[in-house]
N, C-alpha and C positions, 0 to 999 in steps of 0.2 A: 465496353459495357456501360448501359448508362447510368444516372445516376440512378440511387432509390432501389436495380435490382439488386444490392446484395444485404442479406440478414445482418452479418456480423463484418463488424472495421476494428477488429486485434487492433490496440495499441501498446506498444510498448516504447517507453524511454529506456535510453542506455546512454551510459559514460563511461567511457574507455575500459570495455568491458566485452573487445570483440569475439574473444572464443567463445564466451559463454552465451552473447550473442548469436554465435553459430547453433551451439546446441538447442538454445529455443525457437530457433527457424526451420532448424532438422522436426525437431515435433511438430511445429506446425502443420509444415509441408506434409506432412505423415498422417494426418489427420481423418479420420472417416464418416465425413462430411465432405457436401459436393464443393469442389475450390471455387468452382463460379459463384458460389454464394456466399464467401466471407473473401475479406481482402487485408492486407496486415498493413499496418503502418508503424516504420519503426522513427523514432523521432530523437532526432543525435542531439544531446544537452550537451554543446559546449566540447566534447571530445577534441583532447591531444593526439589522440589515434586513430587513423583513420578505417575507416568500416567500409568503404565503396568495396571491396574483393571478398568481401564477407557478403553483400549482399547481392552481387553478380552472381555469384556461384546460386544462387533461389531464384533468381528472377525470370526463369522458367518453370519452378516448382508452385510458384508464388505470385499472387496478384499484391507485389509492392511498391509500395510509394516510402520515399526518403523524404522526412524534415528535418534542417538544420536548425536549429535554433543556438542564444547565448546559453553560457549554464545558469540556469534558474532554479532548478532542483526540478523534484521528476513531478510534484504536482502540476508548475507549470507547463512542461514539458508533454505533460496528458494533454492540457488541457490547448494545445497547439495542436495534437494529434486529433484531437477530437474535433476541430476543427476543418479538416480536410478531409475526414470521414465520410462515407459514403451512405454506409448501412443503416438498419435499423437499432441495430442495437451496437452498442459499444463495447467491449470485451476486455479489462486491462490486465495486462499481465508484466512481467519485470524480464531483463535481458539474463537473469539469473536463476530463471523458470523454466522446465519442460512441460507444457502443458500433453497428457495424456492423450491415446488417440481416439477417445472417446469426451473428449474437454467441451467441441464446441457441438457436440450431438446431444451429450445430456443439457446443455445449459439452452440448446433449441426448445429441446422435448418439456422441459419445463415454464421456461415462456410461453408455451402455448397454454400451459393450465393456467396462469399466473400473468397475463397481460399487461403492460404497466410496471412492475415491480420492480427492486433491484436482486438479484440473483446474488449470490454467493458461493462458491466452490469451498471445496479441502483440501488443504494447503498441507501436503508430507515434505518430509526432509529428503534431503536425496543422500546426504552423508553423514548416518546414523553414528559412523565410528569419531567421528569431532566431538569432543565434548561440549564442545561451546555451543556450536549447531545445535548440537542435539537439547540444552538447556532452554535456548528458544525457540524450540519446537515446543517445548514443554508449556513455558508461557504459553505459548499461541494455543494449543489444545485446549489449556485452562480458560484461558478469554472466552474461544467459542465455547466451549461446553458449559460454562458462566451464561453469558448472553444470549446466547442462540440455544440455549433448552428446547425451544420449542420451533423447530425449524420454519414454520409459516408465520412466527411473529419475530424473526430478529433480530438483534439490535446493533450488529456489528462484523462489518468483513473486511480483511485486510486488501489494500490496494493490488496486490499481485494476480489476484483469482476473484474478477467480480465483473459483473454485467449491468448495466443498465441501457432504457430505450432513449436512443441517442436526443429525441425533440425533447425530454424531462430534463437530463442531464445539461444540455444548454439553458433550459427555461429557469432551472436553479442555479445557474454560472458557472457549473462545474467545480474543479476541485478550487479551493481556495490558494493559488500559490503565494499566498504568506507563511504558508506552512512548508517546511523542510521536511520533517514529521508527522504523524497526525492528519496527516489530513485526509486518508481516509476515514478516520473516525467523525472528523470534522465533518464530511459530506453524509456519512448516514446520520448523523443527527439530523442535518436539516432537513434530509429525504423525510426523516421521521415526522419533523417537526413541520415541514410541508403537506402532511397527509398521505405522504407514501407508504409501500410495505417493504420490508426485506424478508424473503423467502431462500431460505440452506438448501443446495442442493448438494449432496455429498459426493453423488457419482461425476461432477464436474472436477477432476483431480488436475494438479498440479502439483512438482515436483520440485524444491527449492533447494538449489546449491549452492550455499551459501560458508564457506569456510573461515569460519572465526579464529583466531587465535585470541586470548584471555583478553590484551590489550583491544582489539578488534572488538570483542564482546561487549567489554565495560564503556567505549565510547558507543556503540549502536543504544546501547540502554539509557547512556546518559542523553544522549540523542533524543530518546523516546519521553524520556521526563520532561525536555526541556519541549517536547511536541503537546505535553498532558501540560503542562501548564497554560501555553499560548491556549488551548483548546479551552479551558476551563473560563479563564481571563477573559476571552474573546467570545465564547458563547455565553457568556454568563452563567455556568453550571458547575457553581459550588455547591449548591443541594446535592448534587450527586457525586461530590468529591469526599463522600467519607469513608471511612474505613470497613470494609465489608470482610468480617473474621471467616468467614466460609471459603470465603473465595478462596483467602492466603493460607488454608486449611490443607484447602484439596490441593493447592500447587506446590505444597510441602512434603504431602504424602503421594504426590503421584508418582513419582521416580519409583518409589518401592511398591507400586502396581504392577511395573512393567517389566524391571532392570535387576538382573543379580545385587546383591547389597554393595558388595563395595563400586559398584559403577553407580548406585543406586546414592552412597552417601556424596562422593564425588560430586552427581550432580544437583544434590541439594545446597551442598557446601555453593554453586555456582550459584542456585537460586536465589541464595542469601546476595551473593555480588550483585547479582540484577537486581536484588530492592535496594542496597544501598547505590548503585549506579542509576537509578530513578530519581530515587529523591535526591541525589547531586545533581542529576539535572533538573530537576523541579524546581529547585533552592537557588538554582543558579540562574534559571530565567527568569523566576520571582525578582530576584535581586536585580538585574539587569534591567530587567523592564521600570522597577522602581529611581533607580539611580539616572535611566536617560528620562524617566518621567521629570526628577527633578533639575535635573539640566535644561531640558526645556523649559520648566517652568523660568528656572533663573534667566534660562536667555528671552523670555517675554518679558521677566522684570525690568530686565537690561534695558530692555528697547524702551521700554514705556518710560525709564529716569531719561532718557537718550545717549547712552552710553555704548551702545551697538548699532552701527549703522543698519538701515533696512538692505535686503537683498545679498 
């Protein structure tokens, strides 16, 4: 095929994470959308485990291409995939996603209204009965129905379920992989900030299995703090780092919209863990960054009395 005929170039990063692996390349495959016009790229970050018989078993389902890369995290690891991309548009999703068989039809049908834009899907859990899971689904609801009110102006989609038109997404450098975290928040800011739009498209679903246990939980969110800080630090967007009582209103009360009471207090009791597993990671990339700030400092002092040789 040559270059330039296909829509969409799926990318997804994995790390030793080949069942789950499996199961996002079954949806793919599954898709109804014509296969000549999208093609996957799965991009191996660094894996101990090998995926070559995970992806034999598609490679007549499937117009895929294999990159290896070191482990850099999975911003980097897109932003490799996106590079040997074909398509017009770029698709990302996670080795821990099913994207639905209607994923890359609705997020067509809406690029054609929406030219240019970045797209965003609706990210559900796939395993309701995890407590843990199911608390960060609850976040994630919250964020979007926060940010994206208004689904033709929004301001925020997470990396697993989003699209952009592959010449924009290079023309802004793609995802920043200084980021472990964050970085897709990182990249629609500057979309924003570049004069882009983000457009919700809801019927683009995606299914995330993700199983937490409590420890698993409290590091992904400390994770997520110490991604909100680097972002904040590094965009210079403390104006917008203050405390919005609304927000933490509805993600308090929303458990008992949904959920019988005692699964309902349960996982409020978790949401409390996830504010304080933020700001131990906030607090602790704050601190970090501050203390190698000051080392460096000292080590140019060094140099400059001559107490440290150069190189």
């Amino acid at each position: 095929m040559a270059s330039g005929d296909q829509e969409f170039s799926v990318v997804i990063p994995t790390h030793n994470r080949p069942r789950q692996l499996a199961v996002c390349l079954r949806a793919l495959a599954q898709q109804e959308y014509p296969r000549e016009r999208f093609e996957v790229i799965v991009v191996d970050d660094g894996s101990s485990t090998p995926i070559g018989d995970v992806l034999t078993a598609f490679e007549t389902r499937l117009a895929l291409t294999l990159v290896t890369v070191p482990n850099a995290g999975p911003a980097a690891a897109r932003n490799q995939g996106a590079a040997q991309a074909r398509g017009r548009y770029l698709a990302f999703t996670d080795d821990d996603c099913a994207p639905t068989v209607a994923w890359l039809q609705a997020l067509d049908a809406r690029a054609r209204t929406v030219p240019g834009a970045m797209l965003g899907g609706r990210t559900l859990n796939r395993i309701p009965e995890k407590l843990c899971s199911a608390a960060s689904q609850l976040v994630l609801d919250a964020v979007y129905a926060h940010f994206n009110a208004d689904p033709d102006r929004a301001q925020f989609f997470a990396s697993n379920n989003l699209a952009v038109p592959a010449d924009r997404f290079r023309a802004l450098g793609g995802f920043d992989a200084a980021f472990r975290t964050a970085e897709d928040r990182d990249l629609c800011d500057r979309w924003l900030g570049g004069g882009g739009c983000l457009v919700y498209e809801p019927q683009a679903v995606v299914y995330h299995a993700h199983p937490l246990t409590l420890g698993g939980f409290w590091r992904q969110h400390v994770a997520y703090g110490r991604g909100a800080y680097r972002f904040h630090s590094t965009r210079n967007r403390w104006a917008r780092c203050e405390i919005d009582g609304g927000f933490y209103r509805e993600l308090g009360l929303r458990p008992f919209s949904r959920d019988e009471r005692r699964r309902a207090i349960r996982l409020t009791l978790l949401l409390a863990v996830q504010q304080a597993a933020n700001a131990v990671g906030f607090l602790t990339e704050m601190l970090g960054q501050r203390w190698r700030g000051r080392e460096a400092g000292r080590d140019i002092e060094a140099r400059g009395e001559g107490r440290v040789p150069e190189g």
